[in-house]
C-alpha positions in Angstrom: 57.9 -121.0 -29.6 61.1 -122.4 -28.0 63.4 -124.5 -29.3 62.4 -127.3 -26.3 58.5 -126.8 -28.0 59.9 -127.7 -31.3 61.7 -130.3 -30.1 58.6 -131.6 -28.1 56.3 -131.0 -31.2 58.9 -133.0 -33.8 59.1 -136.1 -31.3 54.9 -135.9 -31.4 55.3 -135.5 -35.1 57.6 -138.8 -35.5 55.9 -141.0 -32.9 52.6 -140.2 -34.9 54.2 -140.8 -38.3 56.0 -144.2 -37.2 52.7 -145.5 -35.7 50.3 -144.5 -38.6 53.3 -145.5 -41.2 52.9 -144.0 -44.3 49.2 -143.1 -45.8 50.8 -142.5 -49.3 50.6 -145.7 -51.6 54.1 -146.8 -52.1 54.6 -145.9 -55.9 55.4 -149.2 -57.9 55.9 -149.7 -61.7 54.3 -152.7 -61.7 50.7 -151.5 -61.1 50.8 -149.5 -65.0 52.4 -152.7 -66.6 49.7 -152.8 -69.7 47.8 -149.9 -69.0 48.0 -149.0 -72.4 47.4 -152.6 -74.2 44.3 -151.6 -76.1 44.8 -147.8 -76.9 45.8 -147.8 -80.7 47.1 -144.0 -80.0 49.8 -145.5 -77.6 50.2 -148.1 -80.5 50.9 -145.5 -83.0 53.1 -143.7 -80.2 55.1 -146.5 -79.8 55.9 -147.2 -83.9 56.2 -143.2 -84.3 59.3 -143.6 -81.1 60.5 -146.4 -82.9 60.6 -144.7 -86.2 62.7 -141.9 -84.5 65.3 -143.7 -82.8 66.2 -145.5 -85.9 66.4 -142.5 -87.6 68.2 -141.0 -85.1 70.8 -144.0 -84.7 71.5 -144.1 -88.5 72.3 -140.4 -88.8 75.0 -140.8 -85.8 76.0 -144.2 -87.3 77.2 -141.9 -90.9 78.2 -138.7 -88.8 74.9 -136.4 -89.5 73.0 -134.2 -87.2 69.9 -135.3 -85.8 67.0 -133.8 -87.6 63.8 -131.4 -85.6 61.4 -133.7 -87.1 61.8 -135.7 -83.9 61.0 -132.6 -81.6 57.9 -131.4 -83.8 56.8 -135.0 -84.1 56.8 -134.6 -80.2 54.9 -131.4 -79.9 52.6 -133.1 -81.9 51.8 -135.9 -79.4 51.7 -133.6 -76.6 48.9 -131.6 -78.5 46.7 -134.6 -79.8 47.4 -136.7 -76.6 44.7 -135.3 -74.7 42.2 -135.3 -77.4 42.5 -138.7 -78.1 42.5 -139.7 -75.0 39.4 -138.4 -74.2 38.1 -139.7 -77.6 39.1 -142.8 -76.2 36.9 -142.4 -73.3 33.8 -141.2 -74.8 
């Protein structure tokens, strides 16, 4: 292939792309906005993340390293997450 073909090809490429625009949904955050209203696992997600930051902002208030509760509190999410979730759906 020469470098004209390429050239040729990539102008091809572009007029196709700029006359189809863009097949991909544009990606906005608005369209998850309550997603989660009635899941009481996101529920007890969000009061578990709460629970952690305020435990996390008063040990750096008084000088103290952050506990790994946080971290295996995580893991824990990740691992249950999918199982309630398709709890949820069944």
């Amino acid at each position: 292939m020469t470098l004209e073909s390429l050239a040729n090809a990539l102008r091809l490429l572009n007029r196709q792309l700029l006359a189809n625009g863009s097949s991909r949904p544009r990606k906005d955050w608005r369209r998850v906005v309550g997603m989660f209203r009635d899941s009481e696992f996101m529920r007890e997600v969000d009061e578990e993340c709460q629970r952690m930051r305020g435990a996390e902002r008063d040990a750096a208030r008084h000088g103290e390293p952050i506990s790994l509760a946080a971290a295996d509190t995580i893991q824990a999410m990740r691992t249950l997450g999918p199982c309630v979730r398709q709890a949820e759906e069944d």
